[in-house]
N, C-alpha and C positions, 0 to 999 in steps of 0.2 A: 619150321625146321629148315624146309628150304632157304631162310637167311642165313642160317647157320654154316650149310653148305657152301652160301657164296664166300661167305666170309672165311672159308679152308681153301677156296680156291685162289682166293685175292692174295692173300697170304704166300700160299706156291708161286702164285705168280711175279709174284715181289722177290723170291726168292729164300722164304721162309719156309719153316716145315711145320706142317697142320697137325699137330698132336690133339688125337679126340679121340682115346679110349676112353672108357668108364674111370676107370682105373686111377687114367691122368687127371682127370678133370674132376673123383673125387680128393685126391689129396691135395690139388691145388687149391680147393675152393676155401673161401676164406670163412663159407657162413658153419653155422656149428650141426654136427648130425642131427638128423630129423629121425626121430623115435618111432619105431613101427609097433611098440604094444598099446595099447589103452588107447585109439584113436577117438576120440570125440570129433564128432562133426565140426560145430563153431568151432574149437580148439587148435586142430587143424587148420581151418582158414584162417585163424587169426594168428597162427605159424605160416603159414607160407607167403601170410601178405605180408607181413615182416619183412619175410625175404625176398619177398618181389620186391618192396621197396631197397631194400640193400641194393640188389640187383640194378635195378634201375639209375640210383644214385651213381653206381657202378660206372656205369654205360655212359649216363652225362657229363662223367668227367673226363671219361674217355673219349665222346665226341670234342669237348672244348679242347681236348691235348692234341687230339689231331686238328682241329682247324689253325689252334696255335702254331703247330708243326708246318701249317700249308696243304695239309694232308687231306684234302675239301674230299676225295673220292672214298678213303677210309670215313671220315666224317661222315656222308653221305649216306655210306652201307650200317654206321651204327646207329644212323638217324632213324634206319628201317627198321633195326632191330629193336631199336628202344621203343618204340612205335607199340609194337607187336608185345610188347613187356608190359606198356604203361596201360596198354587195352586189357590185360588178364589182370593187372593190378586191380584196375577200375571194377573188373566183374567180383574180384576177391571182396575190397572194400562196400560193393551194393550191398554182400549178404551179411556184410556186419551191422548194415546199417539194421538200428530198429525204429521200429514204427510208432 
């Protein structure tokens, strides 16, 4: 969570404005509602690793658009973030795995 914050802050500091309600960040998102009836356990994880992976994908193109750009300190801060994405992936991904 704490990257997330830097990343509101870098943003101000640039002279952008940090829009992070709920609100915002559900309509922007691009992946599709996630159903809150009939949760099945694997089901679930094999929904949101999906989505981690979108995510993720997300993120990497957005580090290569900023180093393109020169942009090495935004790169730097999504390098963190994707970090921290590609590790909750991995834990999604172990419990699909079978034995």
């Amino acid at each position: 969570m704490w990257k997330l914050i830097v990343a509101a802050v870098v943003a101000t500091a640039l002279g952008g404005t940090a829009m992070g309600t709920v609100h915002m960040a559900a309509s922007a998102s691009r992946l599709p509602d996630y159903t809150a009836h009939g949760i099945q356990s694997m089901s679930s994880i094999e929904v949101l690793a999906v989505r981690y992976a979108s995510v993720v994908e997300t993120t990497r193109n957005a580090i290569d658009t900023a180093t393109d750009e020169g942009d090495l300190t935004t790169a730097d801060l999504l390098t963190q973030i994707s970090r921290g994405l590609d590790k909750g992936l991995w834990f999604l991904e172990a419990h699909l795995q079978r034995a």
